[in-house]
N, C-alpha and C positions, 0 to 999 in steps of 0.2 A: 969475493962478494961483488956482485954485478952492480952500476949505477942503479938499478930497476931495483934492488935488494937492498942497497943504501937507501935509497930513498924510503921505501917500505920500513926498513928499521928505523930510520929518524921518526916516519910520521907515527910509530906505535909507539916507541918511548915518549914521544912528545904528548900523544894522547894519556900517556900511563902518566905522564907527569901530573898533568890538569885533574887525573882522577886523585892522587896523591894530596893535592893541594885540598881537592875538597871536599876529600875524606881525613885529611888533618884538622879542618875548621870546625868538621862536625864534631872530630871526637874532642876538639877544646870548648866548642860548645856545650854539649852532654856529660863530658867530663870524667866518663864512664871507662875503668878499668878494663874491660872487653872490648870496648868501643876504641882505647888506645893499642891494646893489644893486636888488634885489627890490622890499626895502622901500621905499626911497626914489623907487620909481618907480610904484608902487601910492600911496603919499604924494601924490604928484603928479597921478594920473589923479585919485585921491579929493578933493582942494582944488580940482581944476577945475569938478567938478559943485558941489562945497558953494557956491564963490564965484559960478557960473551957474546961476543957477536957471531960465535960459532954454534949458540944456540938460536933453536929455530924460535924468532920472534912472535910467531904466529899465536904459538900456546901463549904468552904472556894477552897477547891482544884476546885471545879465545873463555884468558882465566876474568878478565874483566868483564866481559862481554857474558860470561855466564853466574859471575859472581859481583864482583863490585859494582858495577854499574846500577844493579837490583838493589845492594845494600846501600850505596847513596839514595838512588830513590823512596827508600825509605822510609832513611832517616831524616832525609830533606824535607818529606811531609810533615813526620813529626815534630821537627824542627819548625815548619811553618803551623802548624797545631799550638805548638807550643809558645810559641811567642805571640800568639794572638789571645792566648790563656794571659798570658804574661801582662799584655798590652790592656785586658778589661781587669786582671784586677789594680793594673796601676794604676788603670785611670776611678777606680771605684777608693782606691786608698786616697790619690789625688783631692777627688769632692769628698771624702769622709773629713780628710782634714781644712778644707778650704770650709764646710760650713760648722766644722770643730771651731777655728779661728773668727767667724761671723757670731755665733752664740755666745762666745767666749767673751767677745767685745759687746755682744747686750746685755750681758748679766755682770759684767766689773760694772755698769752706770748703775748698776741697782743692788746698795750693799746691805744684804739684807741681816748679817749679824748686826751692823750699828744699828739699825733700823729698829730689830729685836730689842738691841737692849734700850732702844731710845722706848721702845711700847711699852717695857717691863718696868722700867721708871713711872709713864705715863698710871699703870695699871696701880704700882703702889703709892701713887698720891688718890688713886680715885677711891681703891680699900679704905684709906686713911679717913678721906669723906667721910666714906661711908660707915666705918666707924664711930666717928665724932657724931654724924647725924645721927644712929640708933642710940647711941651713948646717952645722948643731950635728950633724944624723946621727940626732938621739933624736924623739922623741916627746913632745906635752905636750898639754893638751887644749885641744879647738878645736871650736868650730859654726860651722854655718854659718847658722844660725837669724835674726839679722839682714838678709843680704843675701835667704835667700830669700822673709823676710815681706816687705820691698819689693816684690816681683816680685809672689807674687802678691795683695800688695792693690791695684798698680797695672796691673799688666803688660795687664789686659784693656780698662780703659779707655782707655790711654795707648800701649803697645804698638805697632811698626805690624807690620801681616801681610803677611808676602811670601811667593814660592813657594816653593814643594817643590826647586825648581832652585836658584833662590837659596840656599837655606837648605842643603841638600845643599855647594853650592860652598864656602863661606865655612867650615863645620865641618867641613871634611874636606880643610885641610889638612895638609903632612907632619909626622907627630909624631914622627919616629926622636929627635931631640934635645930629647927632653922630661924632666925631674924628675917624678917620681910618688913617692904615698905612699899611704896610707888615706883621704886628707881630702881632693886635688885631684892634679891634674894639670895643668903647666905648663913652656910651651915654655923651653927653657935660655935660648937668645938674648934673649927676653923677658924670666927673669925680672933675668938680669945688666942690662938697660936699666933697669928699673924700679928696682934698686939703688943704681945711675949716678943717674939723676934723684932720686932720693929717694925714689920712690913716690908724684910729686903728679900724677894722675888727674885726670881728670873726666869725668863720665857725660856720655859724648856721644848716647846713644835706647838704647831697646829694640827688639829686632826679635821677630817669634813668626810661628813657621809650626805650625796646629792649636794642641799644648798647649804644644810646644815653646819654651823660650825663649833666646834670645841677650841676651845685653849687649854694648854698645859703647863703649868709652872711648877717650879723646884724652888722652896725654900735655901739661902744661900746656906744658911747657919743650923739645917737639916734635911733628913733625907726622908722627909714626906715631900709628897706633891697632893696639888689640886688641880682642880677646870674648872673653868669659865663657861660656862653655855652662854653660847652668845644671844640664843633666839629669845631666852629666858631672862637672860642677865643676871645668873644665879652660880653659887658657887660651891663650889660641894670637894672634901677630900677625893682625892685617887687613891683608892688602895689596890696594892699591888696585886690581891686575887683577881680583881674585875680587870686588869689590864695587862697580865701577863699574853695575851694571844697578841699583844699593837706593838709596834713599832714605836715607842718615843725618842728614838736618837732626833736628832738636831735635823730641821728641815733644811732639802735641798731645793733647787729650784726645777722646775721640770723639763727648763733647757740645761742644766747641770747631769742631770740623770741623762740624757739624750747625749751629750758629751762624754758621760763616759761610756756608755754604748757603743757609742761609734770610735772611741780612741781603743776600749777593747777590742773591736771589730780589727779598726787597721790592725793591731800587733797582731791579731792573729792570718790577716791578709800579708801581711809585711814575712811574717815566718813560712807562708806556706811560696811565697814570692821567691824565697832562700833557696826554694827544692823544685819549685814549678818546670823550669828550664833543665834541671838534670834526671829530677824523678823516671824511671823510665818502666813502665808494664812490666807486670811478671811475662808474658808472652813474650813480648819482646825478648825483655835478657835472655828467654831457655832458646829462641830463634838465634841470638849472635853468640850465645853461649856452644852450641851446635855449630853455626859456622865459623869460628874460632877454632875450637878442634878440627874440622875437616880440613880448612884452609894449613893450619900447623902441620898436617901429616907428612912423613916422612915422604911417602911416594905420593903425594897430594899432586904434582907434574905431572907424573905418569897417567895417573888416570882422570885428566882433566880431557880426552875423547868422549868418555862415558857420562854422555849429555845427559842421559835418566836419570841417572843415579845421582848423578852432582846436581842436578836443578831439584831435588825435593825440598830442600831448603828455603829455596825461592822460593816456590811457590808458597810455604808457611809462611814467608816476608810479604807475599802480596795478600796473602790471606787474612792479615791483620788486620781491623778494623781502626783504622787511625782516629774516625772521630769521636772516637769513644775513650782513649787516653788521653 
Protein backbone atom coordinates (compact mmCIF):
# COMPACT_ATOMS: atom_id res chain seq x y z
CA UNK A 1 0.00 0.00 0.00
CA UNK A 2 1.31 3.40 -1.17
CA UNK A 3 1.81 6.43 1.37
CA UNK A 4 -1.12 8.23 -0.89
CA UNK A 5 -3.32 4.69 0.12
CA UNK A 6 -2.14 4.91 3.79
CA UNK A 7 -3.06 8.06 4.19
CA UNK A 8 -6.49 7.61 2.34
CA UNK A 9 -7.20 4.64 4.69
CA UNK A 10 -6.48 6.49 7.85
CA UNK A 11 -8.61 9.41 6.77
CA UNK A 12 -11.77 6.91 5.94
CA UNK A 13 -11.44 4.87 9.09
CA UNK A 14 -10.96 8.06 11.05
CA UNK A 15 -14.09 9.43 9.43
CA UNK A 16 -15.98 5.91 9.91
CA UNK A 17 -14.98 6.40 13.39
CA UNK A 18 -16.86 9.91 14.18
CA UNK A 19 -19.88 8.40 12.37
CA UNK A 20 -19.74 5.37 14.91
CA UNK A 21 -19.45 7.58 17.83
CA UNK A 22 -22.57 9.44 16.71
CA UNK A 23 -24.50 6.84 15.64
CA UNK A 24 -23.80 5.20 19.14
CA UNK A 25 -25.25 8.36 21.12
CA UNK A 26 -28.27 8.36 19.13
CA UNK A 27 -29.06 4.82 19.57
CA UNK A 28 -28.31 5.44 23.63
CA UNK A 29 -30.43 8.31 23.11
CA UNK A 30 -33.56 6.62 21.42
CA UNK A 31 -32.87 3.46 22.95
CA UNK A 32 -34.47 1.72 20.24
CA UNK A 33 -33.57 -2.13 19.41
CA UNK A 34 -33.25 -1.40 15.51
CA UNK A 35 -31.66 1.77 16.19
CA UNK A 36 -28.84 -0.47 18.36
CA UNK A 37 -28.88 -3.09 16.01
CA UNK A 38 -27.74 -0.54 13.49
CA UNK A 39 -24.90 0.23 15.41
CA UNK A 40 -23.65 -2.82 16.00
CA UNK A 41 -23.77 -3.87 12.47
CA UNK A 42 -22.17 -0.66 11.00
CA UNK A 43 -19.44 -1.86 14.06
CA UNK A 44 -18.83 -4.61 12.20
CA UNK A 45 -18.69 -3.65 8.51
CA UNK A 46 -16.28 -0.68 10.00
CA UNK A 47 -13.66 -3.34 11.93
CA UNK A 48 -13.64 -5.44 8.85
CA UNK A 49 -12.06 -2.75 6.54
CA UNK A 50 -9.88 -1.23 9.72
CA UNK A 51 -8.55 -5.10 10.32
CA UNK A 52 -8.18 -5.59 6.08
CA UNK A 53 -6.34 -3.36 4.76
CA UNK A 54 -6.38 -5.38 1.65
CA UNK A 55 -9.92 -4.42 1.26
CA UNK A 56 -10.66 -1.64 -0.91
CA UNK A 57 -11.50 1.17 1.77
CA UNK A 58 -13.52 3.03 -0.70
CA UNK A 59 -16.75 0.79 -0.45
CA UNK A 60 -16.71 1.39 3.51
CA UNK A 61 -16.41 5.26 2.78
CA UNK A 62 -19.02 4.78 -0.31
CA UNK A 63 -21.45 2.56 2.29
CA UNK A 64 -21.58 5.84 4.69
CA UNK A 65 -21.79 8.12 2.30
CA UNK A 66 -24.90 6.25 0.86
CA UNK A 67 -26.23 4.99 3.90
CA UNK A 68 -25.31 6.39 7.40
CA UNK A 69 -24.65 9.60 6.95
CA UNK A 70 -28.64 10.03 5.76
CA UNK A 71 -29.54 7.86 8.80
CA UNK A 72 -27.69 10.08 11.28
CA UNK A 73 -29.32 13.01 9.53
CA UNK A 74 -32.23 11.70 10.54
CA UNK A 75 -32.21 10.82 13.46
CA UNK A 76 -30.31 13.85 14.53
CA UNK A 77 -33.47 15.99 13.50
CA UNK A 78 -35.61 13.90 15.51
CA UNK A 79 -33.39 13.82 18.18
CA UNK A 80 -33.52 17.78 18.04
CA UNK A 81 -37.63 17.46 17.57
CA UNK A 82 -37.58 15.66 20.28
CA UNK A 83 -35.80 17.21 22.92
CA UNK A 84 -37.52 20.51 22.37
CA UNK A 85 -40.87 18.33 22.80
CA UNK A 86 -38.98 17.34 25.98
CA UNK A 87 -37.78 20.70 26.95
CA UNK A 88 -41.84 22.46 26.73
CA UNK A 89 -43.20 19.86 28.49
CA UNK A 90 -40.61 20.17 31.30
CA UNK A 91 -40.77 23.47 31.54
CA UNK A 92 -45.04 23.23 31.51
CA UNK A 93 -44.51 20.42 34.56
CA UNK A 94 -41.89 22.97 36.08
CA UNK A 95 -44.85 26.02 36.49
CA UNK A 96 -47.59 23.35 36.98
CA UNK A 97 -45.84 22.61 40.04
CA UNK A 98 -44.18 26.01 41.09
CA UNK A 99 -48.00 27.48 41.16
CA UNK A 100 -49.20 23.86 42.75
CA UNK A 101 -46.73 24.98 45.71
CA UNK A 102 -47.91 29.04 45.58
CA UNK A 103 -51.79 27.82 46.14
CA UNK A 104 -50.91 25.24 48.30
CA UNK A 105 -49.21 27.87 50.71
CA UNK A 106 -52.54 30.23 50.39
CA UNK A 107 -54.88 27.75 51.16
CA UNK A 108 -52.90 26.00 54.46
CA UNK A 109 -53.53 30.07 55.98
CA UNK A 110 -57.12 29.40 55.59
CA UNK A 111 -58.25 26.28 57.38
CA UNK A 112 -61.41 25.80 56.42
CA UNK A 113 -62.49 22.34 58.24
CA UNK A 114 -61.83 24.32 61.77
CA UNK A 115 -63.59 27.15 60.38
CA UNK A 116 -66.48 24.66 59.46
CA UNK A 117 -66.69 23.32 62.54
CA UNK A 118 -66.16 26.59 64.43
CA UNK A 119 -69.84 27.83 62.03
CA UNK A 120 -71.52 24.66 62.88
CA UNK A 121 -71.08 25.28 66.65
CA UNK A 122 -71.98 29.01 65.91
CA UNK A 123 -75.27 27.74 63.79
CA UNK A 124 -76.32 25.41 66.89
CA UNK A 125 -76.33 28.01 69.66
CA UNK A 126 -78.28 30.27 67.23
CA UNK A 127 -81.02 27.14 66.60
CA UNK A 128 -81.03 26.98 70.42
CA UNK A 129 -82.12 30.88 70.26
CA UNK A 130 -84.30 30.24 68.29
CA UNK A 131 -85.84 27.57 69.87
CA UNK A 132 -86.19 29.07 73.32
CA UNK A 133 -87.49 32.43 71.51
CA UNK A 134 -90.60 30.46 69.76
CA UNK A 135 -90.77 28.23 72.89
CA UNK A 136 -91.13 31.32 75.37
CA UNK A 137 -93.77 33.26 72.54
CA UNK A 138 -91.55 36.66 73.30
CA UNK A 139 -88.81 38.23 71.68
CA UNK A 140 -85.20 38.97 72.71
CA UNK A 141 -82.34 40.06 70.59
CA UNK A 142 -80.74 38.19 68.07
CA UNK A 143 -78.32 38.43 64.69
CA UNK A 144 -77.41 36.84 62.61
CA UNK A 145 -74.15 38.50 61.83
CA UNK A 146 -72.00 35.53 62.76
CA UNK A 147 -73.40 32.79 60.44
CA UNK A 148 -73.65 35.31 57.50
CA UNK A 149 -69.86 36.58 57.82
CA UNK A 150 -68.92 32.77 57.38
CA UNK A 151 -70.72 32.68 54.22
CA UNK A 152 -69.62 35.28 52.75
CA UNK A 153 -66.07 35.27 53.46
CA UNK A 154 -65.96 31.77 52.31
CA UNK A 155 -69.06 30.84 50.39
CA UNK A 156 -67.08 32.03 46.91
CA UNK A 157 -64.04 30.09 47.30
CA UNK A 158 -65.44 27.12 48.88
CA UNK A 159 -69.03 27.07 47.90
CA UNK A 160 -70.10 24.59 45.24
CA UNK A 161 -72.38 25.86 42.30
CA UNK A 162 -75.24 24.00 41.11
CA UNK A 163 -78.17 24.71 38.90
CA UNK A 164 -80.95 26.96 38.77
CA UNK A 165 -82.99 23.43 38.94
CA UNK A 166 -81.22 22.22 41.57
CA UNK A 167 -81.40 24.90 43.63
CA UNK A 168 -85.07 25.85 42.82
CA UNK A 169 -85.92 21.79 44.01
CA UNK A 170 -84.13 21.71 47.32
CA UNK A 171 -85.72 25.43 48.46
CA UNK A 172 -88.96 24.99 47.61
CA UNK A 173 -89.92 22.66 49.68
CA UNK A 174 -93.54 22.31 51.63
CA UNK A 175 -93.52 25.05 54.37
CA UNK A 176 -97.33 24.89 55.60
CA UNK A 177 -95.76 23.41 58.99
CA UNK A 178 -93.29 25.90 59.70
CA UNK A 179 -92.48 28.41 62.94
CA UNK A 180 -91.80 32.07 61.79
CA UNK A 181 -90.92 35.16 63.53
CA UNK A 182 -88.96 38.30 62.50
CA UNK A 183 -85.39 36.64 62.70
CA UNK A 184 -86.09 33.03 60.70
CA UNK A 185 -88.16 30.68 59.61
CA UNK A 186 -88.19 27.05 60.36
CA UNK A 187 -89.77 23.78 59.51
CA UNK A 188 -91.84 22.41 62.96
CA UNK A 189 -90.86 18.71 62.29
CA UNK A 190 -87.15 19.97 62.07
CA UNK A 191 -87.12 22.19 64.76
CA UNK A 192 -88.68 19.48 67.37
CA UNK A 193 -85.59 17.00 65.89
CA UNK A 194 -83.13 19.38 66.59
CA UNK A 195 -84.58 19.64 70.21
CA UNK A 196 -84.49 15.72 70.54
CA UNK A 197 -80.81 15.59 69.50
CA UNK A 198 -79.65 18.36 71.28
CA UNK A 199 -78.85 20.60 68.57
CA UNK A 200 -75.42 18.81 67.52
CA UNK A 201 -75.06 19.76 63.89
CA UNK A 202 -72.41 19.65 61.54
CA UNK A 203 -71.65 21.55 58.55
CA UNK A 204 -71.99 19.04 56.00
CA UNK A 205 -70.93 22.00 52.37
CA UNK A 206 -72.26 25.00 51.08
CA UNK A 207 -74.19 25.01 48.04
CA UNK A 208 -74.61 28.65 45.84
CA UNK A 209 -76.58 29.04 42.77
CA UNK A 210 -75.47 32.97 41.27
CA UNK A 211 -75.42 34.97 44.65
CA UNK A 212 -77.59 32.64 46.17
CA UNK A 213 -76.59 30.64 49.16
CA UNK A 214 -77.63 27.21 50.76
CA UNK A 215 -76.15 25.53 53.87
CA UNK A 216 -76.21 21.90 54.45
CA UNK A 217 -75.92 20.14 57.67
CA UNK A 218 -75.88 16.59 59.06
CA UNK A 219 -77.34 15.69 62.28
CA UNK A 220 -74.20 14.02 64.38
CA UNK A 221 -76.58 11.54 66.10
CA UNK A 222 -78.60 10.83 62.61
CA UNK A 223 -78.61 10.57 59.24
CA UNK A 224 -81.14 13.31 58.24
CA UNK A 225 -79.94 16.65 56.93
CA UNK A 226 -81.28 20.16 56.46
CA UNK A 227 -80.49 23.79 54.80
CA UNK A 228 -80.25 26.89 55.69
CA UNK A 229 -81.38 29.44 53.19
CA UNK A 230 -79.48 31.99 53.74
CA UNK A 231 -81.44 34.99 51.76
CA UNK A 232 -84.50 33.77 53.85
CA UNK A 233 -83.06 32.58 57.00
CA UNK A 234 -85.20 29.75 56.93
CA UNK A 235 -84.75 26.12 57.54
CA UNK A 236 -86.31 23.25 55.95
CA UNK A 237 -85.27 19.22 56.06
CA UNK A 238 -83.21 17.83 53.02
CA UNK A 239 -84.73 14.89 51.84
CA UNK A 240 -82.75 12.74 49.82
CA UNK A 241 -85.25 12.57 46.59
CA UNK A 242 -84.81 16.57 46.10
CA UNK A 243 -81.11 16.05 46.31
CA UNK A 244 -79.87 13.02 45.00
CA UNK A 245 -78.73 14.94 41.32
CA UNK A 246 -75.93 17.48 44.06
CA UNK A 247 -72.89 16.94 45.15
CA UNK A 248 -72.78 17.05 49.10
CA UNK A 249 -69.43 15.66 49.82
CA UNK A 250 -67.34 18.10 51.92
CA UNK A 251 -66.34 21.41 50.20
CA UNK A 252 -63.11 22.12 48.49
CA UNK A 253 -61.58 25.32 47.97
CA UNK A 254 -61.42 26.36 44.31
CA UNK A 255 -57.64 26.79 44.52
CA UNK A 256 -57.80 22.96 45.92
CA UNK A 257 -59.66 21.91 42.87
CA UNK A 258 -57.12 23.97 40.56
CA UNK A 259 -54.28 21.85 42.46
CA UNK A 260 -55.41 18.85 41.83
CA UNK A 261 -55.77 19.68 38.15
CA UNK A 262 -52.77 20.57 37.67
CA UNK A 263 -50.90 17.86 39.85
CA UNK A 264 -53.04 15.32 37.63
CA UNK A 265 -51.92 17.21 34.64
CA UNK A 266 -48.07 16.77 35.66
CA UNK A 267 -48.44 12.86 36.28
CA UNK A 268 -49.65 12.65 33.17
CA UNK A 269 -46.88 15.15 31.63
CA UNK A 270 -44.31 13.36 33.84
CA UNK A 271 -45.47 9.78 32.03
CA UNK A 272 -45.61 10.85 28.68
CA UNK A 273 -42.01 12.72 29.60
CA UNK A 274 -40.91 8.72 30.20
CA UNK A 275 -41.59 7.87 26.39
CA UNK A 276 -41.12 11.43 24.84
CA UNK A 277 -37.26 11.03 23.98
CA UNK A 278 -37.53 7.14 22.85
CA UNK A 279 -41.18 6.97 21.27
CA UNK A 280 -40.39 6.79 17.66
CA UNK A 281 -43.21 7.01 14.44
CA UNK A 282 -44.47 3.99 13.06
CA UNK A 283 -42.85 5.36 9.61
CA UNK A 284 -39.95 5.68 11.15
CA UNK A 285 -39.42 2.07 12.72
CA UNK A 286 -40.72 0.33 9.10
CA UNK A 287 -37.86 3.01 7.50
CA UNK A 288 -34.84 1.52 9.98
CA UNK A 289 -36.69 -1.59 10.13
CA UNK A 290 -35.94 -1.92 6.21
CA UNK A 291 -32.66 -0.54 6.55
CA UNK A 292 -31.53 -2.86 9.10
CA UNK A 293 -32.18 -5.85 6.93
CA UNK A 294 -30.61 -4.47 3.75
CA UNK A 295 -27.45 -3.24 5.62
CA UNK A 296 -27.54 -7.11 7.59
CA UNK A 297 -27.41 -8.95 3.97
CA UNK A 298 -25.02 -11.22 3.29
CA UNK A 299 -23.84 -9.67 -0.07
CA UNK A 300 -25.08 -6.21 1.31
CA UNK A 301 -20.70 -5.16 0.04
CA UNK A 302 -21.20 -6.34 -3.07
CA UNK A 303 -23.81 -4.51 -4.09
CA UNK A 304 -23.19 -1.26 -2.43
CA UNK A 305 -22.24 0.16 -6.47
CA UNK A 306 -25.89 -0.09 -7.32
CA UNK A 307 -26.68 3.53 -6.20
CA UNK A 308 -30.46 3.08 -7.30
CA UNK A 309 -31.25 0.48 -5.80
CA UNK A 310 -29.59 1.08 -2.34
CA UNK A 311 -30.69 4.88 -1.98
CA UNK A 312 -34.61 4.08 -2.10
CA UNK A 313 -34.31 3.84 1.50
CA UNK A 314 -33.06 7.22 1.82
CA UNK A 315 -34.94 8.83 0.22
CA UNK A 316 -38.23 7.30 2.52
CA UNK A 317 -35.72 8.74 5.43
CA UNK A 318 -35.68 12.12 3.83
CA UNK A 319 -39.25 11.75 3.19
CA UNK A 320 -40.25 11.77 6.56
CA UNK A 321 -41.92 14.59 7.92
CA UNK A 322 -39.98 15.22 11.20
CA UNK A 323 -42.15 18.02 12.50
CA UNK A 324 -45.04 16.16 12.69
CA UNK A 325 -43.52 13.33 15.23
Amino acid sequence: MTEEQEEIYAQVIQESNKKLLVLKMLSNFFNHKDLFAVFIRTKIIHNLFEKNKNLDVNKLELFHVQYTSTLIELFQKLKKAKEQQYLLISDEIYINDDLCRKLETETAAANFTDESRKHARTMSAKLQELYNMLAAGGVAPFSWGDIVLFSGKRSTEYYREISGEDFARITSSDRKSAYSNEFATIERKLLGRLNILNFRIKFACGLMHENNVVEVYDFIDSNDKFIFINSEKSFYFLHEEDSKTIDLSKNLSNKSRIIMDLKAKSDQLKEKLGTVKTSIAKDVEEVLASYLEKISGVDFLDELQNVDEQTNILRAMLNININSK
